[in-house]
C-alpha positions, 0 to 999 in steps of 0.5 A: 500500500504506497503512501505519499506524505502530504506535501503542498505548494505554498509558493504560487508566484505564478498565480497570475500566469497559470489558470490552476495551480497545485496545492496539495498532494498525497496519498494516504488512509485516510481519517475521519474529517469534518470541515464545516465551511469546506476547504480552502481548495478544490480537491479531487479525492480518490479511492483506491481501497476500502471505503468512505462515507461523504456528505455535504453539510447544510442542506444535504446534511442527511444524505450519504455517498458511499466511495469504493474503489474507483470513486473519485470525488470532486469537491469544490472550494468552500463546500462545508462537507465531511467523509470518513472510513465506511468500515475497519479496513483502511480507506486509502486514498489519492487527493489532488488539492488546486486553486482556479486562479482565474477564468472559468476553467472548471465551469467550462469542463462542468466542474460547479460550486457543487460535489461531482462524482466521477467513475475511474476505471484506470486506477493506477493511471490517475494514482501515477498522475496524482503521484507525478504531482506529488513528486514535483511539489514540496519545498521547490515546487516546479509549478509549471511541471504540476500545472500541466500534469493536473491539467493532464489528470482532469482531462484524463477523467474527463475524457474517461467518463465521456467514453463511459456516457451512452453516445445518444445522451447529451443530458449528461453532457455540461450545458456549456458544452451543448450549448458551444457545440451549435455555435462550433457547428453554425461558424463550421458552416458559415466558413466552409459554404462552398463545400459540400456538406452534408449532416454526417459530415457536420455531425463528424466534425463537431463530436456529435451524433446526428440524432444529438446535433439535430436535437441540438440545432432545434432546441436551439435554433428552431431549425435543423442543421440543413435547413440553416445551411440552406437558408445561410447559403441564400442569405450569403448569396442575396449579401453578396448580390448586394455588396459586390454588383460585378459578381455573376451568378456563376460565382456567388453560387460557387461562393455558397457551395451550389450549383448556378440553375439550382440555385437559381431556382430556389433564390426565387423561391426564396425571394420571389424574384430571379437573382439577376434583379440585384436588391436595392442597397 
């Protein structure tokens, strides 16, 4: 059973620089702990074996999580909390202690201002980033190196439970990252239109589905992927008719990604009016 002495990174002179810093690490059995206006830094707490019990006080005073090996717990700067063995066999485990600087790194990766419990499946690939933390902390701490070595840990359980989540769930996705994958999507479009692009292409590029994309694009939007590009391509199109008089229809319909009777036709459709009748300035 490994255990790591706390050690912890007083010196944060690059604070201004880095947006996450170390605070603490170690790896321990760990005792009973009740802090009842929370930590002065966000934690990620994992159990390698045995068990613990942890509870938010306040609120949720009467409500118990059980950690087993493989739990690993975030608990956020200033949540008031307690933890401590489930049973007489040691409850050893791994923590990881940092400061959010600045920015909103966590919010981002849907790290909130309350508890999140994630499941690991790789223990000794989170206890060897715990304990590559570990080693460059203590006395001449290498912030720099702990910096991207937490960077690489959180990314690592990130991604762990992302590959973990059912592929047609965006529910369980952060809202941050639904809500970016339509804009992420919508500037995709808006600088490939010339290409042809179709909803599995789109789909691929953004990391969704195209069922999740579509439901995505109409809660929203109140539209599906396709039927904005079609109108943005219009809408492209009838701009540069105005903007730039000396282009033919050959080229603005290249520049849209359509063919020039095809688009043609659904210009007038669209606008009640053939593409040649340049809109008034």
């Amino acid at each position: 059973m490994e255990l790591l002495t706390l050690r912890g990174n007083l010196n944060q002179t690059l604070s201004e620089l880095l947006p996450l810093t170390v605070y603490t690490a170690g790896m321990e059995n760990q005792r009973s702990i009740t802090r009842m206006k929370g930590f002065s830094a966000h934690q990620l707490f994992l159990t390698i074996s045995g068990s613990g019990r942890f509870r938010r006080l306040g609120s949720e005073k009467d409500k118990w999580d059980i950690l087993k090996s493989g739990n690993l717990l975030y608990i956020p700067a200033g949540c008031a909390h307690e933890y401590m063995p489930q049973d007489s066999e040691a409850w050893h485990v791994a923590y990881v202690t940092f400061l959010e600087n600045f920015g909103n790194t966590l919010k981002g990766w849907g790290f909130r201002d309350i508890p999140r419990l994630f499941a690991v499946t790789d223990i000794p690939a989170i206890t060897g980033r715990i304990r590559d933390i570990w080693t460059h902390s203590g006395g001449a701490p290498d912030l720099w190196h702990t910096s991207e070595a937490l960077y690489a840990l959180m990314l690592h359980i990130l991604k762990s439970n992302q590959e973990q989540l059912p592929s047609a769930s965006p529910v369980a996705l952060p809202d941050s990252y639904r809500e970016s994958a339509v804009d992420t999507a919508v500037q995709f479009l808006r600088d490939h239109l010339n290409r042809p692009i179709t909803i599995a292409s789109l789909a691929e590029h953004v990391g969704y589905s195209q069922k999740q994309l579509t439901r995505l694009f109409r809660s929203a939007l109140d539209t599906t992927p396709l039927q904005y590009l079609h109108k943005l391509r219009l809408h492209t199109a009838r701009q540069m008719l105005n903007e730039y008089p000396d282009l033919s229809i050959r080229q603005i319909a290249a520049y849209v990604g359509m063919e020039p009777v095809y688009f043609t036709r659904l210009y007038k459709r669209a606008y009640n009016e053939l593409p040649s009748h340049k809109p008034d300035k």
